[in-house]
C-alpha positions as CSV (number, residue, x, y, z in Angstrom):
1,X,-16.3,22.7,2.0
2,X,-14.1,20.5,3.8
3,X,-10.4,21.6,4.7
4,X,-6.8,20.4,3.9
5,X,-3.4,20.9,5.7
6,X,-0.3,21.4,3.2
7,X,3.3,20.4,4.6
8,X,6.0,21.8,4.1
9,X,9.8,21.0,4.3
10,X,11.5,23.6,2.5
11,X,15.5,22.5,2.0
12,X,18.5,24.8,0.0
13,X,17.6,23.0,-3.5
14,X,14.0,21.1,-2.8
15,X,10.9,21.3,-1.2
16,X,9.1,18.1,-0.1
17,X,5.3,18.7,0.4
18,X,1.8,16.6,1.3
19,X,-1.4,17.7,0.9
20,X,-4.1,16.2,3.9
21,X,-7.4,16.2,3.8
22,X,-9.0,16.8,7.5
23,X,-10.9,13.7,8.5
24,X,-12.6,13.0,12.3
25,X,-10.1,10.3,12.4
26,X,-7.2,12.6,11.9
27,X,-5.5,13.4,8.6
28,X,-5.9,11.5,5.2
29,X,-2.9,12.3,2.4
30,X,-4.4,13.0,-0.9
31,X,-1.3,13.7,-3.1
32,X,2.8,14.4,-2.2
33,X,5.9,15.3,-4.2
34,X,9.0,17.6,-4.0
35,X,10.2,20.2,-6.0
36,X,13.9,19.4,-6.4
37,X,16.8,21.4,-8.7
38,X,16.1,24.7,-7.2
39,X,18.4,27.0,-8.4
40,X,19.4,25.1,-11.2
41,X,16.9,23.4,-13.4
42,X,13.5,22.7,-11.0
43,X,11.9,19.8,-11.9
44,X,8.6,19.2,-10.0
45,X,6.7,15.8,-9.3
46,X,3.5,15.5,-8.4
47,X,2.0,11.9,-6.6
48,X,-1.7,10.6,-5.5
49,X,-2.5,8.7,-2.4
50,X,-1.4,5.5,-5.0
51,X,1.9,6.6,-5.3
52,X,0.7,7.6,-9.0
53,X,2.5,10.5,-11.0
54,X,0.0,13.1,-11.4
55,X,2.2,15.9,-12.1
56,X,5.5,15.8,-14.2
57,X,7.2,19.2,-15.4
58,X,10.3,21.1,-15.7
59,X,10.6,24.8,-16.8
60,X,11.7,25.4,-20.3
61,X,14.4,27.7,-21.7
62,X,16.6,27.5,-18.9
63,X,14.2,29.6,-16.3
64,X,15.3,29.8,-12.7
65,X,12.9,30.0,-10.0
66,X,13.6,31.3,-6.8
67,X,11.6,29.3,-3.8
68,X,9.2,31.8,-3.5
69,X,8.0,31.9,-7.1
70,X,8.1,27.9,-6.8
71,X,5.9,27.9,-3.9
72,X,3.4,30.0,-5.6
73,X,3.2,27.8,-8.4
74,X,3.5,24.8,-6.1
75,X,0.2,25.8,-4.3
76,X,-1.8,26.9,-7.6
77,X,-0.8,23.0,-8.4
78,X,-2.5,21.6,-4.7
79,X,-5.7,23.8,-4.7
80,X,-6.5,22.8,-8.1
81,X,-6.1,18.9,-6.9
82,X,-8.8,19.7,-4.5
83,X,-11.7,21.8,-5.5
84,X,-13.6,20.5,-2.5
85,X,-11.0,21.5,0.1
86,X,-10.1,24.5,1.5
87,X,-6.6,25.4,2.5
88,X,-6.8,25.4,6.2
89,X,-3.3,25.3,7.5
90,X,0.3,25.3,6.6
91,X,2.4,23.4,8.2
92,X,6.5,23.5,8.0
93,X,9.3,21.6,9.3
94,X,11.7,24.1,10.6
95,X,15.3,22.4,11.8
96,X,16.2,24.4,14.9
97,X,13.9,25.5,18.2
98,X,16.8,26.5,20.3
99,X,16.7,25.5,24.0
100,X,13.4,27.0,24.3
101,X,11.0,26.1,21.4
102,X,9.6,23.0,22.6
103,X,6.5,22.2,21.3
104,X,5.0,23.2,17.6
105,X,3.7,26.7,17.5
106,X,1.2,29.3,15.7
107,X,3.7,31.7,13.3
108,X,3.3,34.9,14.0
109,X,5.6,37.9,14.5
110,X,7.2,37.4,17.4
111,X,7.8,33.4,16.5
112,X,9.7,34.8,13.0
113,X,11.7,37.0,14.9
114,X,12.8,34.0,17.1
115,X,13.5,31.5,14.4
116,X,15.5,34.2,12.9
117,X,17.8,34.7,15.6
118,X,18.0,30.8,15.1
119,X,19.6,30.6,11.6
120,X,23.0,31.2,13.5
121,X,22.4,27.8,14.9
122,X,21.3,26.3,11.8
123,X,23.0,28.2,8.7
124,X,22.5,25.6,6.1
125,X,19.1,24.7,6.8
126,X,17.1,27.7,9.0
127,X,17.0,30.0,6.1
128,X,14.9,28.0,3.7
129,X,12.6,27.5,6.4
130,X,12.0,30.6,7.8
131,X,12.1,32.0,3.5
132,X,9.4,29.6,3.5
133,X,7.2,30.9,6.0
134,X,7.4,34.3,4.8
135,X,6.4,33.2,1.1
136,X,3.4,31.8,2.3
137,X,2.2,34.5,4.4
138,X,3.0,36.8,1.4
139,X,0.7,34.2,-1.0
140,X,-1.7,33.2,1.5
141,X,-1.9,35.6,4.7
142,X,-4.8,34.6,6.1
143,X,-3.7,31.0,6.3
144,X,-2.5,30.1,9.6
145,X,1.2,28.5,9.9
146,X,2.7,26.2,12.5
147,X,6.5,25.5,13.3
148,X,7.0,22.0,13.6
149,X,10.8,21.6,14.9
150,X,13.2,19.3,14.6
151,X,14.5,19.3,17.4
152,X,11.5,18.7,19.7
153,X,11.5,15.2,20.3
154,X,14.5,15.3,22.0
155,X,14.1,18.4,24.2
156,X,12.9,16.5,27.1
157,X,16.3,14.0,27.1
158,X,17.7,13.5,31.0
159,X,19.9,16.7,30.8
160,X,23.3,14.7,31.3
161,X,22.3,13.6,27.4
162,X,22.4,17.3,26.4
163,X,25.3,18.3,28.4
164,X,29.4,18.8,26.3
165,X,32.2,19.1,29.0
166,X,32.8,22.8,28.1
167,X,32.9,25.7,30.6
168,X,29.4,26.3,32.0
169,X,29.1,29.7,30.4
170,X,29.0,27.5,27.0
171,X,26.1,26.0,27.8
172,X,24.5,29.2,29.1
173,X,25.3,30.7,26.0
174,X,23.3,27.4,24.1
175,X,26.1,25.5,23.1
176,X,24.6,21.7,24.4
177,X,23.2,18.8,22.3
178,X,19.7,19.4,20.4
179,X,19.5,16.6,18.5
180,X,17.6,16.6,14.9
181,X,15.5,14.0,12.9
182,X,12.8,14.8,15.8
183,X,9.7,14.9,13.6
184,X,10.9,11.5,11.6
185,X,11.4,10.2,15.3
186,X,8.5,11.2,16.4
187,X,6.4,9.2,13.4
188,X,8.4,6.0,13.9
189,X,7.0,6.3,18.0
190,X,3.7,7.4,16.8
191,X,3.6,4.1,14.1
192,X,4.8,1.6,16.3
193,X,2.7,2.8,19.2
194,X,-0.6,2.3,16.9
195,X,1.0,-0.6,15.4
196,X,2.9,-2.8,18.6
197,X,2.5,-1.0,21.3
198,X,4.1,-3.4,23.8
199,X,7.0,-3.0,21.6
200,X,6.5,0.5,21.7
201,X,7.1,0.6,25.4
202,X,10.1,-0.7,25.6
203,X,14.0,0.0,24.1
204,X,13.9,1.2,20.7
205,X,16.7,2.0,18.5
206,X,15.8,3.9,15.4
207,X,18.0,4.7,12.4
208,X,17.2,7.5,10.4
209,X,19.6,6.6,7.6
210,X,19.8,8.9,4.2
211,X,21.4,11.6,3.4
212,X,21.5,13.0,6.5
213,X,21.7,10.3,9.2
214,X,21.2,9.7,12.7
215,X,20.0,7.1,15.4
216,X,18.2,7.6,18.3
217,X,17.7,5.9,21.6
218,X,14.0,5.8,22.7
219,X,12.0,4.2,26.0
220,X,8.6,3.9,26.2
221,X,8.7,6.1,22.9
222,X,10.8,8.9,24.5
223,X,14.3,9.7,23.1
224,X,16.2,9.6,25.8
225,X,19.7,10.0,23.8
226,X,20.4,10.4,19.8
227,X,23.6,10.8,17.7
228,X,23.1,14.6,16.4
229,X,24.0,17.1,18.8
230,X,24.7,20.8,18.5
231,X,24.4,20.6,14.5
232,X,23.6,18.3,11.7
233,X,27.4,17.8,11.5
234,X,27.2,15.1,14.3
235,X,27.0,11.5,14.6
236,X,27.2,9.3,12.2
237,X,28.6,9.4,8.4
238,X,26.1,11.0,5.7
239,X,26.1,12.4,2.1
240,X,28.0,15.1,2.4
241,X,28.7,15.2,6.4
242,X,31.4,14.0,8.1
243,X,29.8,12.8,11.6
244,X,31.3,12.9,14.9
245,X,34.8,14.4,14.5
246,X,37.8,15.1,16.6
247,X,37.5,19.1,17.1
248,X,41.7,19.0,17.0
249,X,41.0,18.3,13.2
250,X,39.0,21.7,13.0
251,X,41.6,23.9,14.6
252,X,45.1,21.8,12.7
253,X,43.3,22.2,9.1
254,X,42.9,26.3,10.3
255,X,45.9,27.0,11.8
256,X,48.1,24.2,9.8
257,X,46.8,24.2,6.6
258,X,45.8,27.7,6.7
259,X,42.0,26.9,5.2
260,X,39.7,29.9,5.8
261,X,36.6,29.6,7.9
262,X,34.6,29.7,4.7
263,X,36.8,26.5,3.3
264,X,36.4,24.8,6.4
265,X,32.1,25.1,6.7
266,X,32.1,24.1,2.8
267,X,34.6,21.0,3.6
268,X,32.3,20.1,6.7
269,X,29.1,20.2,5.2
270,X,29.5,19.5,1.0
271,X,32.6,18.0,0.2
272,X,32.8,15.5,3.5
273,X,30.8,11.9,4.5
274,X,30.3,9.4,1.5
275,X,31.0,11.8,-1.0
276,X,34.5,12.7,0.4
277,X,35.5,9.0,1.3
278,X,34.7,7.9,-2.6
279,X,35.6,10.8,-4.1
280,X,33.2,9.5,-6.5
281,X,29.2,10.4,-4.9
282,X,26.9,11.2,-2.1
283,X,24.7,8.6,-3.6
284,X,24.8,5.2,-2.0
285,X,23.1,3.5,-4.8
286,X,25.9,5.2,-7.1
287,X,28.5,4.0,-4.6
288,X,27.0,0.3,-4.2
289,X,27.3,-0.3,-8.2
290,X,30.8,0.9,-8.1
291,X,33.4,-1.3,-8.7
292,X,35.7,1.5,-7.2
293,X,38.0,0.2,-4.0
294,X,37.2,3.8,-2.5
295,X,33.6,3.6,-2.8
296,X,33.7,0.6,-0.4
297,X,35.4,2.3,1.9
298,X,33.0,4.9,2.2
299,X,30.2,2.1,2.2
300,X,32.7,0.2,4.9
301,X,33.2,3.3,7.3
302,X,29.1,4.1,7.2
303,X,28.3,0.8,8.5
304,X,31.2,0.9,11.1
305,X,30.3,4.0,12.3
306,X,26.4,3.1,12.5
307,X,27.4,-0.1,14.4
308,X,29.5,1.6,16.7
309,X,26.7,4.0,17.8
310,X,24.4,1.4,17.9
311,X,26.3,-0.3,20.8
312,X,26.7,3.0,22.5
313,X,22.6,3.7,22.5
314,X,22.0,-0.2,23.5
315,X,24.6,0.7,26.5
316,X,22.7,4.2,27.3
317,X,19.4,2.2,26.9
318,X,20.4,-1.0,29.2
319,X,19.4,-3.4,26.2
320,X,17.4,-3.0,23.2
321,X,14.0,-5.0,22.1
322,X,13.9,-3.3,18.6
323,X,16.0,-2.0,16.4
324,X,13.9,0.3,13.3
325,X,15.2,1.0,9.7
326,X,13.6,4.7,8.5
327,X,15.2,7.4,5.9
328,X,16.0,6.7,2.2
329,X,18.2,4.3,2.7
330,X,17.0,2.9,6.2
331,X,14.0,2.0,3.9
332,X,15.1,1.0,1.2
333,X,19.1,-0.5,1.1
334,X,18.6,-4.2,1.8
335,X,22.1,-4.1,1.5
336,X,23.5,-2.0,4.3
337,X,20.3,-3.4,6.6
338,X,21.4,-7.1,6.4
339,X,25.1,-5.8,7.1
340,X,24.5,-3.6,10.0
341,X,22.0,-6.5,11.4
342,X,24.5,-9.3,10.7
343,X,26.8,-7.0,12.9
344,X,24.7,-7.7,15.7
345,X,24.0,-11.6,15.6
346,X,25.8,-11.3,19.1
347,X,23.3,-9.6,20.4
348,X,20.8,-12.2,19.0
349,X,19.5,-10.6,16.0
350,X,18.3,-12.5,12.9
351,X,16.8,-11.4,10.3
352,X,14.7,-13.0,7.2
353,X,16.8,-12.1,4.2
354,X,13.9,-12.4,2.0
355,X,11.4,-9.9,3.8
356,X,14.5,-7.9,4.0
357,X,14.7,-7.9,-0.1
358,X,11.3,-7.2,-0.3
359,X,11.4,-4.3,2.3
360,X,8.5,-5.7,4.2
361,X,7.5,-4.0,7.1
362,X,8.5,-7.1,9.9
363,X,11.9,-8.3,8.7
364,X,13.2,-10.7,11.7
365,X,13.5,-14.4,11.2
366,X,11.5,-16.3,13.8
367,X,13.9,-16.6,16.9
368,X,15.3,-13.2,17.0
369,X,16.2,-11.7,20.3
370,X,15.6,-8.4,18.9
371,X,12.8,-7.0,17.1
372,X,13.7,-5.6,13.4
373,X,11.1,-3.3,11.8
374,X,11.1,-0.9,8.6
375,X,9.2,2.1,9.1
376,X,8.9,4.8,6.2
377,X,9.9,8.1,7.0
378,X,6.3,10.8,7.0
379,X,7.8,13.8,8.5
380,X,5.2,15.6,6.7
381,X,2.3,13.5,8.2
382,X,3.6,14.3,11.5
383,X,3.5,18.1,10.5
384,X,0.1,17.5,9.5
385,X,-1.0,15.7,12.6
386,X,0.3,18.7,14.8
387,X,-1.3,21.3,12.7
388,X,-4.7,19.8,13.3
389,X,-4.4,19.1,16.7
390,X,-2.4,23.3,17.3
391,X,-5.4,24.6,15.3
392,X,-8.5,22.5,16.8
393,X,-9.2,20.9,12.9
């Protein structure tokens, strides 16, 4: 019996997942989907290697599963997709390695204990995670578990990119830039490396643009600077996140206003970004068929804010020879591609607005200074990838 590597990327109201089969060229998805409502009314969905819908169900009579009971389900569903295969590895995305977590590791006691201590860092995202890892060593303890982290990819940045003017015992205390969206990062140098590996080589911009958004810098497939920092919170404009933020802001709406800590965290990372420009959503395509003069704004301020950053990497990067769409909407938003791209003609970018429409893979018009490429995101390829190469697969 042959083995399979499950992925995991366990968030506060989904779980994303691919199921790989082991193969001496690496790792071959057999089926993917995400478990999404969680808390509320979970509705899982179930895809083949073709993008097919395999699997289609809610839970009836208002039933709430908790993550764990939903994981136990979810891998009854992937083993029964391959009666060949044994379950050979687990594999997670887990947001946050600290300053010293560097590379993807084995779970075991000692690890959890660490990535505990973590969920200070990452409050919002670490304890679904780490909830994760526990379920499955609860369901499945005899299945070894690696820790992918986000933040990996850009552990190895010149330290002057990691570095916030702040008193030195700040930064002995941990508080420097981290950078996230490593393992989607990593995928987009991985992909181009395979794909154009001259390109590969050189200056790459990459914008990771969804709900959560970021950019990142990379030579010769290195990040070398990105627009996250100490949190999620950072950089550019998302869903439900402000970005980069004056910290007088923080410290007027407390003492000023008189918000509470608690008002201030929920403000920061729910009510903030696209949703609290509209007013309306956190949904871009919501936003796009608005007729609403505030939902432009909030479509106006994303592309000014991913513009600006842009220029700053291209300055941190002396030039750029490719600039790379991943993320939901980096994929898929013709729209806010051709805009930010038309933003840059100065810089000799061109683009061909019908491979753009049709989200094809190369989308610069012959001439371009600049490479432009769409990537799709496969953070849980990546994870896979790791786990075989951690466990010897």
């Amino acid at each position: 019996m042959s083995g399979a590597i499950l992925s995991l990327n366990s968030g506060s109201s989904s779980i994303k997942f691919g199921l790989f089969t082991i193969e001496p060229e690496g790792v071959r998805r057999f089926t993917h989907g995400k478990v999404e409502g969680i808390g509320i009314d979970p509705h899982l969905v179930v895809l083949d290697s073709a993008d097919s819908v395999v699997i289609d169900r809610g839970w009836e009579n208002g039933e709430r599963l908790d993550h764990n009971a939903l994981l136990g389900q979810l891998i009854d569903y992937v083993i029964k997709l391959l009666p060949h295969h044994a379950l050979s590895a687990v594999g997670h995305r887990v947001v946050h390695g600290g300053p010293e977590l560097r590379r993807p590791q084995l779970v075991d006691d000692s690890l959890l204990e660490i990535l505990e201590g973590l969920i200070r860092m990452a409050p919002l995202h670490q304890p679904h995670n780490v909830a994760a890892i526990r379920a499955i060593r609860a369901l499945k303890p005899d299945v070894p578990q690696v820790a992918c982290f986000d933040t990996e990819f850009h552990a190895d940045r010149p330290p002057v990119a990691k570095r916030y003017a702040v008193p030195r015992e700040w930064e002995e205390r941990g508080i420097m830039s981290y950078g996230f969206h490593g393992i989607s990062y990593e995928h987009v140098a991985l992909t181009l490396g395979a794909t154009e590996p001259e390109l590969a080589r050189g200056r790459v911009l990459a914008a990771h643009l969804g709900n959560g958004a970021s950019l990142c810098a990379m030579v010769e497939g290195r990040s070398i600077d990105t627009t996250m920092g100490f949190s999620v919170l950072d950089g550019l404009v998302m869903g439900t996140r402000p970005g980069s933020l004056d910290p007088a802001i923080i410290l007027h709406m407390l003492r000023e206003e008189g918000l509470s800590l608690q008002e201030v965290q929920s403000a920061l990372y729910r009510k903030s970004g696209l949703l609290g420009v509209s007013g309306i959503s956190s949904d871009m395509r919501v936003l796009q068929a608005s007729s609403a003069p505030r939902a432009a704004d909030a479509i106006e301020l994303f592309v000014w804010r991913i513009v600006r950053e842009i220029g700053a990497l291209i300055a941190t990067m002396g030039g750029i020879d490719a600039l790379v769409f991943t993320g939901g909407i980096g994929e898929n938003d013709r729209l806010i591609r051709s805009t930010v791209c038309q933003r840059f003609q100065w810089a000799g970018v061109r683009i061909d607005e019908e491979a753009n429409a049709e989200n094809e893979r190369i989308i610069d018009a012959a001439g371009s200074a600049i490479a432009v490429r769409i990537i799709p995101a496969d953070e849980e390829r990546m994870i896979a990838l790791h786990c075989q190469a951690l466990l010897s697969l």
